[in-house]
N, CA, C and O of each residue as an XYZ file, in Angstrom:
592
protein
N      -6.922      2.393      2.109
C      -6.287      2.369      0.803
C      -6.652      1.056      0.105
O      -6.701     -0.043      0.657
N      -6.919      1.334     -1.267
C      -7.343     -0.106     -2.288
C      -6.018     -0.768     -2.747
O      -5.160      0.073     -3.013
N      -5.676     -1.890     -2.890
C      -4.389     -2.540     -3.287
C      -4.863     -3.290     -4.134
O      -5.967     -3.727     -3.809
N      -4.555     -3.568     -4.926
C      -4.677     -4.539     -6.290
C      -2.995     -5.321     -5.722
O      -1.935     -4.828     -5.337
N      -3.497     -6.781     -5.938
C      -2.313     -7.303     -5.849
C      -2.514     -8.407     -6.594
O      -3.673     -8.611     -6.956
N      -1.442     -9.382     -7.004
C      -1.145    -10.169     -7.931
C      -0.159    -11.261     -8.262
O       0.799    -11.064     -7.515
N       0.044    -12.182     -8.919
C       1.306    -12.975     -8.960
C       1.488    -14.303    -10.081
O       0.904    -15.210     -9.488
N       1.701    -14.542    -10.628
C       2.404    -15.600    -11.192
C       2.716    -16.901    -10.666
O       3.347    -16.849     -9.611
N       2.458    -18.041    -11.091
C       2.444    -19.071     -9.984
C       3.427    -18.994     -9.450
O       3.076    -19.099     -8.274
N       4.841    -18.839     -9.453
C       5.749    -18.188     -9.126
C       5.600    -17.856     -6.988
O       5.818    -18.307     -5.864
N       5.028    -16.656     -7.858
C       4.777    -15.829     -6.604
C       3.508    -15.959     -5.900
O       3.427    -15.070     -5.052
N       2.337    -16.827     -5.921
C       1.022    -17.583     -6.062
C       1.441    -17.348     -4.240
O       0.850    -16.591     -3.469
N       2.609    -18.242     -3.918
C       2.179    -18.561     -2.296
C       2.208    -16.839     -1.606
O       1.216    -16.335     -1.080
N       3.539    -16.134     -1.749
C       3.923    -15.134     -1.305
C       2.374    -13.999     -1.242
O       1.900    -13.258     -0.380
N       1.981    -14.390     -2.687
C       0.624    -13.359     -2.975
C       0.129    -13.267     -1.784
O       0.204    -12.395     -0.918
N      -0.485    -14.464     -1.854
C      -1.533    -15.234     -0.756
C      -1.422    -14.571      0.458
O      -2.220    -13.809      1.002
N      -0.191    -15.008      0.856
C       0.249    -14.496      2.132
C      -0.115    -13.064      2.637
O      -0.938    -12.706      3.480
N       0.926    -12.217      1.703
C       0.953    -10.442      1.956
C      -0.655    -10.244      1.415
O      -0.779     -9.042      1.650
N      -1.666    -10.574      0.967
C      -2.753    -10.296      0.798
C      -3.797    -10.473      2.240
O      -4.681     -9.662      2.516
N      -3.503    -11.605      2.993
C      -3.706    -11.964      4.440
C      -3.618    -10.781      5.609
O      -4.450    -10.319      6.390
N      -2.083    -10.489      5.330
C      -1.190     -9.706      6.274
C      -1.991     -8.135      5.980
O      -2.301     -7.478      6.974
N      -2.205     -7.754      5.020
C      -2.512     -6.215      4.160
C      -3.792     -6.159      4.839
O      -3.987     -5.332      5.730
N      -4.971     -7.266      4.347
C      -6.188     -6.722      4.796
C      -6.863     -6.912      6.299
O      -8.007     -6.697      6.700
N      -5.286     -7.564      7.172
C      -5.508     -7.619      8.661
C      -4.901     -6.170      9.111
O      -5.012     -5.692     10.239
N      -4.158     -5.499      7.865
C      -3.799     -4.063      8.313
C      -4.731     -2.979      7.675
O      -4.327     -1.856      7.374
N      -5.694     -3.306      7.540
C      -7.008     -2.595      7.358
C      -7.232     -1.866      5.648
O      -7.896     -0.897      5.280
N      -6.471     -2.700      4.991
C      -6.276     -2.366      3.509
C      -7.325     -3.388      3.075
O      -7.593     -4.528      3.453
N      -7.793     -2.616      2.197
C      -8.947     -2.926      1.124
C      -8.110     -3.953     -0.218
O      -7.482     -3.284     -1.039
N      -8.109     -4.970     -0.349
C      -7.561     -6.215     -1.481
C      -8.398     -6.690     -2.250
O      -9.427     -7.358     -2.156
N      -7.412     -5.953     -3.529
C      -8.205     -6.250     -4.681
C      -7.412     -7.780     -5.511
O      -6.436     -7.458     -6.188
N      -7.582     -8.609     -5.514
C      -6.938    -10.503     -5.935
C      -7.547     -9.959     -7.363
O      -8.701     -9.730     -7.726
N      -6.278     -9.853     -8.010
C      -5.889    -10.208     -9.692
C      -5.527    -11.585     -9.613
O      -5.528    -12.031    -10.760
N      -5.357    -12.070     -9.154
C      -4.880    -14.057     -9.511
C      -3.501    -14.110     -9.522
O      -2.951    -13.308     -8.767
N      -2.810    -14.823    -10.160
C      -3.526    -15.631    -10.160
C      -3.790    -16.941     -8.772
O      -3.044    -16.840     -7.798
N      -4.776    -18.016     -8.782
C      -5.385    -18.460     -7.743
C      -4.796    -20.219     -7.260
O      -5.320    -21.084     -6.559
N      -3.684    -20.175     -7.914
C      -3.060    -21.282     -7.718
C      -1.918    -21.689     -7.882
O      -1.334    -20.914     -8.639
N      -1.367    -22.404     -7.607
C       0.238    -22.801     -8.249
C       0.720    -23.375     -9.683
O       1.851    -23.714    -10.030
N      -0.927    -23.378    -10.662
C      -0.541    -24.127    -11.615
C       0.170    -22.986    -12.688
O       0.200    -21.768    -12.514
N       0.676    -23.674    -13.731
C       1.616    -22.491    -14.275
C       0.891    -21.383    -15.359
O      -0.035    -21.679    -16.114
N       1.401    -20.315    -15.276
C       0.200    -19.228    -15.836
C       1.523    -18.292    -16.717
O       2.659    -18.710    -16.938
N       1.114    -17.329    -16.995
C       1.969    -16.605    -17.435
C       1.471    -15.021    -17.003
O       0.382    -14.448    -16.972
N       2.993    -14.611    -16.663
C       2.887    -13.705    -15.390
C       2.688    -12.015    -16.439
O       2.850    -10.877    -16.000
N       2.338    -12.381    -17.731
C       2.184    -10.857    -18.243
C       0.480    -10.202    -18.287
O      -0.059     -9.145    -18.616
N      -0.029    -11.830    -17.626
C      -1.226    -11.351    -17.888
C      -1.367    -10.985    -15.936
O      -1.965     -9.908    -15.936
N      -1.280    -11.113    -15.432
C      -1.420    -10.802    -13.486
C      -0.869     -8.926    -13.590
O      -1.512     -7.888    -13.438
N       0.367     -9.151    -13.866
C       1.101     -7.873    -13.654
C       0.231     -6.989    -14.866
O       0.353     -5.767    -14.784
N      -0.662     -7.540    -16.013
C      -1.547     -6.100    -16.556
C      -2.640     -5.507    -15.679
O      -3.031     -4.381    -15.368
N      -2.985     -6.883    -15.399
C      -4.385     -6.850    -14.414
C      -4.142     -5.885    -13.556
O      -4.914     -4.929    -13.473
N      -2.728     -6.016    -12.575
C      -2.549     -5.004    -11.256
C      -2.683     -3.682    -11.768
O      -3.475     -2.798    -11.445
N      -1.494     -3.698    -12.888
C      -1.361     -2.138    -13.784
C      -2.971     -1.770    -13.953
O      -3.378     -0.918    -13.163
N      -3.608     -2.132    -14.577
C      -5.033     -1.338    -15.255
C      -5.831     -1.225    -14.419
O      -6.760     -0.437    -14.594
N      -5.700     -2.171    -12.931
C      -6.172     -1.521    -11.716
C      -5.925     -0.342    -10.977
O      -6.830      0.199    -10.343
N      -4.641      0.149    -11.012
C      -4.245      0.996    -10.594
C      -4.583      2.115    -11.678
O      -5.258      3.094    -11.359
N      -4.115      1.949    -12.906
C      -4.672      2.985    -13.643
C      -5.537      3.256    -13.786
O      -5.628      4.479    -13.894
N      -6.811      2.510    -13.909
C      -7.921      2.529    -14.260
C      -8.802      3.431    -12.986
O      -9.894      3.999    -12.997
N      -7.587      3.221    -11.763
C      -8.432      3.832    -10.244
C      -9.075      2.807     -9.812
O      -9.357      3.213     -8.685
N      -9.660      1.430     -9.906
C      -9.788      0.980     -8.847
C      -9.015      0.364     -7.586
O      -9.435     -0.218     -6.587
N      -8.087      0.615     -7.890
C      -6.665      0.617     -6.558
C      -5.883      1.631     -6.271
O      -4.928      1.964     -6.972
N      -6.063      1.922     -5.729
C      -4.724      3.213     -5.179
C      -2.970      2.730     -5.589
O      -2.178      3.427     -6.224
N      -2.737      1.498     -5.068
C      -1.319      1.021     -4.997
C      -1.740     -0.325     -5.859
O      -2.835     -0.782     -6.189
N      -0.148     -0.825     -6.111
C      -0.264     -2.306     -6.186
C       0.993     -3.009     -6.037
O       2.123     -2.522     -5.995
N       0.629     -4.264     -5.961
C       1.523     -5.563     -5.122
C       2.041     -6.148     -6.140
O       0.993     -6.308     -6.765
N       3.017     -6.698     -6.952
C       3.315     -7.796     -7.906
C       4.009     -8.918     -7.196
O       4.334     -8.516     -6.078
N       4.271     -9.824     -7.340
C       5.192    -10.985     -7.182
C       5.138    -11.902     -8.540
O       4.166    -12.363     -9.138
N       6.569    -11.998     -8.808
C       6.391    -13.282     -9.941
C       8.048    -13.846     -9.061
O       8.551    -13.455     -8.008
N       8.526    -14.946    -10.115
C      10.096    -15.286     -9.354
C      10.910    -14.707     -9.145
O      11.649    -14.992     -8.202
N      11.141    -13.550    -10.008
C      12.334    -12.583     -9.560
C      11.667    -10.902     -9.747
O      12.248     -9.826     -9.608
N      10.479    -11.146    -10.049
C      10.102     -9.702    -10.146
C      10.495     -9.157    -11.258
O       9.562     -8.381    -11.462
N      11.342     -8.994    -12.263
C      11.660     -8.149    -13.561
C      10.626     -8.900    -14.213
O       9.675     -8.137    -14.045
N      10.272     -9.676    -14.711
C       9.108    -10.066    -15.647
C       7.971     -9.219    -15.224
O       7.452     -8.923    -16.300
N       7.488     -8.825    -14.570
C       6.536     -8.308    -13.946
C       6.896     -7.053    -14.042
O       6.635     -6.396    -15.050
N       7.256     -6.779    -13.465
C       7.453     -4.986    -13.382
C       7.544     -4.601    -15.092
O       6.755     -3.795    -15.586
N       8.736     -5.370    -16.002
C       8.518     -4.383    -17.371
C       7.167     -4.688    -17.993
O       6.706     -4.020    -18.918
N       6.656     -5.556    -17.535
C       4.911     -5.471    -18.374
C       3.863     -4.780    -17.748
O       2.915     -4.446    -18.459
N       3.849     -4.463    -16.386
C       3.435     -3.405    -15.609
C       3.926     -1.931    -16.158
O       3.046     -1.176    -16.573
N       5.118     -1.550    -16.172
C       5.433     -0.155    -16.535
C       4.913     -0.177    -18.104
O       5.051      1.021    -18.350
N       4.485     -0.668    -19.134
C       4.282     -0.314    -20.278
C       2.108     -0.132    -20.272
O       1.146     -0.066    -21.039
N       2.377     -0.135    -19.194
C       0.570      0.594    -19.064
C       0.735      2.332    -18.853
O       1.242      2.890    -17.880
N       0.462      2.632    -19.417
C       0.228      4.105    -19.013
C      -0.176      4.720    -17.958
O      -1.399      4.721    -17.821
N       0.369      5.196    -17.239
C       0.608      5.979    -15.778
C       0.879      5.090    -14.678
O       0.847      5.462    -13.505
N       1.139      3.942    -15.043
C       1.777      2.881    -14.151
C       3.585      2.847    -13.890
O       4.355      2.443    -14.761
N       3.969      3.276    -12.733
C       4.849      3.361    -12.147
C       5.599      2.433    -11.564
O       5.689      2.665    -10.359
N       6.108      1.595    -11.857
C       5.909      0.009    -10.958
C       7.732     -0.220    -10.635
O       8.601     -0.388    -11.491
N       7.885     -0.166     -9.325
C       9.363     -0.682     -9.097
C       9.988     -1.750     -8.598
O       9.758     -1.848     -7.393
N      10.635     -2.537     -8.984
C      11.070     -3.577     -8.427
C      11.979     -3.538     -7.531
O      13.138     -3.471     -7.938
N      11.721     -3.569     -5.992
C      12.614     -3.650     -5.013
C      12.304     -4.482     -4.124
O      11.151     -4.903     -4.034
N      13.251     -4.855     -3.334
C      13.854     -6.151     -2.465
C      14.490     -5.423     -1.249
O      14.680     -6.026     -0.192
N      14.861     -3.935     -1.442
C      15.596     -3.656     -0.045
C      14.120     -2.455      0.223
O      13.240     -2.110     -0.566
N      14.378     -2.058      1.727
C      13.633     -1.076      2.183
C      13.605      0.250      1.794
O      12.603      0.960      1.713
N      14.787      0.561      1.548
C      15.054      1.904      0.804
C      14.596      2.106     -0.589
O      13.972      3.145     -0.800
N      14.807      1.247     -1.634
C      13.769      1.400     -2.472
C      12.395      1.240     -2.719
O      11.740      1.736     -3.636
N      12.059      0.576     -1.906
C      10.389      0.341     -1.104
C      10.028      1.992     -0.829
O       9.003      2.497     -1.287
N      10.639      2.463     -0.327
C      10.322      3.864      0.147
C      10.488      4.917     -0.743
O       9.596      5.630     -1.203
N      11.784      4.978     -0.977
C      12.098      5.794     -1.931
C      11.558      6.351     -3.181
O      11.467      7.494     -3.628
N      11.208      5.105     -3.630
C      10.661      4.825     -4.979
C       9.267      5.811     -4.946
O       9.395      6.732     -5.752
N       8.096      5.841     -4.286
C       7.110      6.339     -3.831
C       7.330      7.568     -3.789
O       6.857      8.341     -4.622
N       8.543      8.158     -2.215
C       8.633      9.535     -2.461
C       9.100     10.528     -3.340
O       8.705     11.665     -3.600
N      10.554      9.445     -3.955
C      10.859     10.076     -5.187
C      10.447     10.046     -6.528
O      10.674     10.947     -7.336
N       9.847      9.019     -6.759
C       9.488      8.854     -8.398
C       8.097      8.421     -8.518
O       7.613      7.932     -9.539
N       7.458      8.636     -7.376
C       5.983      8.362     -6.930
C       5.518      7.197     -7.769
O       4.659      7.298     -8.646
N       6.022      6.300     -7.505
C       5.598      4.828     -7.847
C       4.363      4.434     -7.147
O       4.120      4.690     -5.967
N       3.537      3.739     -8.032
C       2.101      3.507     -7.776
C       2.008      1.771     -7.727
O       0.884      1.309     -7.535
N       3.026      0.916     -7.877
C       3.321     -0.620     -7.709
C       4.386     -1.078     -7.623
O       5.299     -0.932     -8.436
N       4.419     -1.985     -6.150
C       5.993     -2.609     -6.066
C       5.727     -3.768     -6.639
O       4.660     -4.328     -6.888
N       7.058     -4.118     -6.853
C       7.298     -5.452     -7.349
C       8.247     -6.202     -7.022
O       9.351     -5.666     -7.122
N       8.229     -8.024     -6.400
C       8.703     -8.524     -5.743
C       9.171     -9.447     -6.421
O       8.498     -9.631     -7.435
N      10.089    -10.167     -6.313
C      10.792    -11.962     -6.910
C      10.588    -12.800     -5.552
O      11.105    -12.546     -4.464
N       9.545    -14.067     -5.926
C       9.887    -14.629     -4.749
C      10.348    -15.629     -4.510
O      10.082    -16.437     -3.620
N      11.661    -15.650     -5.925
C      12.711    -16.510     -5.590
C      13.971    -15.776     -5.396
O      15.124    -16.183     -5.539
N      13.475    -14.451     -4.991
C      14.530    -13.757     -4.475
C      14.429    -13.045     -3.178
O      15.527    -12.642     -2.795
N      13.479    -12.782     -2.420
C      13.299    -12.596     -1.009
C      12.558    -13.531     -0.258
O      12.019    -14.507     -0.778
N      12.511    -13.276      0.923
C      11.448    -14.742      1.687
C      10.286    -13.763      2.301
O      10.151    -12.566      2.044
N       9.655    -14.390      2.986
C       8.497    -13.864      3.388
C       8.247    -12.128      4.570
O       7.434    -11.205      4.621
N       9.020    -12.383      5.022
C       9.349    -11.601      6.544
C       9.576    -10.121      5.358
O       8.634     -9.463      4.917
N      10.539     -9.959      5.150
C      11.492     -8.982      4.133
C      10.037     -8.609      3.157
O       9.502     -7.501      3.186
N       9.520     -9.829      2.271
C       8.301     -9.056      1.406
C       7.252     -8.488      2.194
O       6.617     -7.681      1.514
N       6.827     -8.593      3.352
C       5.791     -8.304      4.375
C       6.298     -6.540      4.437
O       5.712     -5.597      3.906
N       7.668     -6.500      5.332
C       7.972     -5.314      5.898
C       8.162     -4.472      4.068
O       7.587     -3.383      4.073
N       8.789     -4.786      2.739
C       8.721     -4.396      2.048
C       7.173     -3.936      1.402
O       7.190     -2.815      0.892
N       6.412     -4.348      1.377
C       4.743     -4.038      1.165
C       4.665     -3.068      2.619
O       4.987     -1.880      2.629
N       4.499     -3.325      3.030
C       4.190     -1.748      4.610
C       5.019     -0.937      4.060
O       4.401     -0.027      3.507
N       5.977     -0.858      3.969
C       7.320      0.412      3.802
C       6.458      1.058      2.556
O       6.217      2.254      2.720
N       5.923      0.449      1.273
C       5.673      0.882     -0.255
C       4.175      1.910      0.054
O       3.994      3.069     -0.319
N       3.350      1.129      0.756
C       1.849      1.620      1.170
C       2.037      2.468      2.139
O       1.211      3.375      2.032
N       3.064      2.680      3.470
C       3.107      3.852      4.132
C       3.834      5.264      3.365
O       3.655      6.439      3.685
N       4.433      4.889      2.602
C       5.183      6.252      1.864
C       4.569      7.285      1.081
O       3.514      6.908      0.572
N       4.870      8.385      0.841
C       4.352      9.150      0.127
C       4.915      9.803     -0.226
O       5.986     10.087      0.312
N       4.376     10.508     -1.565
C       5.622     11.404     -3.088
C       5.482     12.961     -2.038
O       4.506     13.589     -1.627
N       7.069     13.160     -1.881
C       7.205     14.402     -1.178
C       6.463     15.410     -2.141
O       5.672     16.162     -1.572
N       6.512     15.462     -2.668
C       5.776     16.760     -4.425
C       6.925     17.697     -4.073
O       6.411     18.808     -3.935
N       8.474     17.788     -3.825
C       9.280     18.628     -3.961
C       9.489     18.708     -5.397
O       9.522     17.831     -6.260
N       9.651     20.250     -5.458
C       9.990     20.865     -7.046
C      10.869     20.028     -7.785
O      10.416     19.967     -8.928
N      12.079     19.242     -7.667
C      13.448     18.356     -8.146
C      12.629     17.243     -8.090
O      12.910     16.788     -9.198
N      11.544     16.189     -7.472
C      10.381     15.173     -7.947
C       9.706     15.219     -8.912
O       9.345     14.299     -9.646
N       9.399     16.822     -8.983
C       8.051     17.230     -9.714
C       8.283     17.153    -11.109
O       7.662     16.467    -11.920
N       9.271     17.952    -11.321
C      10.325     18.017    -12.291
C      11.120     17.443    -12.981
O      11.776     17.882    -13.926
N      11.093     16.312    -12.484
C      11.997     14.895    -12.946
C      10.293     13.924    -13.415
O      10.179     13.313    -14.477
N       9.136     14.010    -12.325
C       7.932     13.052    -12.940
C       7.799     13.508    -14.243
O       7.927     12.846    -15.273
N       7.499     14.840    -14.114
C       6.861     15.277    -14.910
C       7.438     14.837    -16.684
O       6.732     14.785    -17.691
N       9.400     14.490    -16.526
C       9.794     14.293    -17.509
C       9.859     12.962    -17.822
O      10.530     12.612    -18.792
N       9.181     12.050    -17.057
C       8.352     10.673    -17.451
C       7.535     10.474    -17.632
O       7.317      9.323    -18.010
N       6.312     11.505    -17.505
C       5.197     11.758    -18.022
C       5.018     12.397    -19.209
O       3.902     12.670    -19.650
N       6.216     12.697    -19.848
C       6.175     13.644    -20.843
C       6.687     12.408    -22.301
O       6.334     12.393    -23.480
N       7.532     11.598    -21.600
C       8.132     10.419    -22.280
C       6.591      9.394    -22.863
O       6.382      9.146    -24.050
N       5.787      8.991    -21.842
C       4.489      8.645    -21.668
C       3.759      9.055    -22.578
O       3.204      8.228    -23.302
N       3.548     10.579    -22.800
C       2.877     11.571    -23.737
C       3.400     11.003    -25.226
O       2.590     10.877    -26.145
N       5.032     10.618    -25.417
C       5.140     10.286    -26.717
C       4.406      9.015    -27.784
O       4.385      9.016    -29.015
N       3.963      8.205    -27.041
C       3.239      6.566    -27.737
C       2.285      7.096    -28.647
O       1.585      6.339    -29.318
């Protein structure tokens, strides 16, 4: 699987890290930046991930900025970008099977390292059940999508 991942100086170390951990778990990493701790602004990382994923050269994607909501609402305003911000395991998962989210998104002044690790595995092992009550509910966010 291709991962586009990304971060905000913010989230710069955390990136680093789960980008390490991902392609020692045999995932293909795609580094949107940004490449340091100096200060950046996190709407341009979280487009980069989005238009990777949309665009198809990533399957999934990774965000980190400090708390993750900066990131995720400039990610979801790409078209067919799905992007959820979670911190517990259940929405790591969930999110995927139920609302087939195509990018998590992390704060990493709100989880520590261990927790974002097992949260990135949980997001990349999951998959959208395609039950009819999924299908049916995407489809009426794709239809929202259709309006711009």
């Amino acid at each position: 699987m291709r991962v586009a991942i990304g971060a905000d100086h913010a989230g710069f170390k955390l990136k680093e890290d789960l980008a390490k951990l991902l392609a020692t778990q045999g995932y293909a990493i795609l580094d949107m930046g940004t490449h340091s701790e100096a200060p950046v602004d996190y709407p341009d990382y979280a487009a980069a991930v989005g238009r990777a994923v949309r665009d198809g050269r990533a399957d999934r994607g990774v965000l980190v900025c400090g708390s993750g909501a900066g990131a995720a609402i400039v990610a979801n305003k790409i078209k067919g970008v799905r992007a959820a911000l979670a911190h517990d395991t259940y929405t790591a998962h969930q999110a995927v099977e139920h609302d087939d989210a195509n990018i998590i998104v992390m704060g990493s002044r709100v989880i520590g390292q261990a927790l974002a690790e097992e949260l990135a595995r949980t997001f990349l092992l999951a998959r959208f059940t395609g039950e009819e009550r999924h299908v049916r509910r995407l489809n009426k966010v794709k239809a929202l999508e259709a309006e711009e």
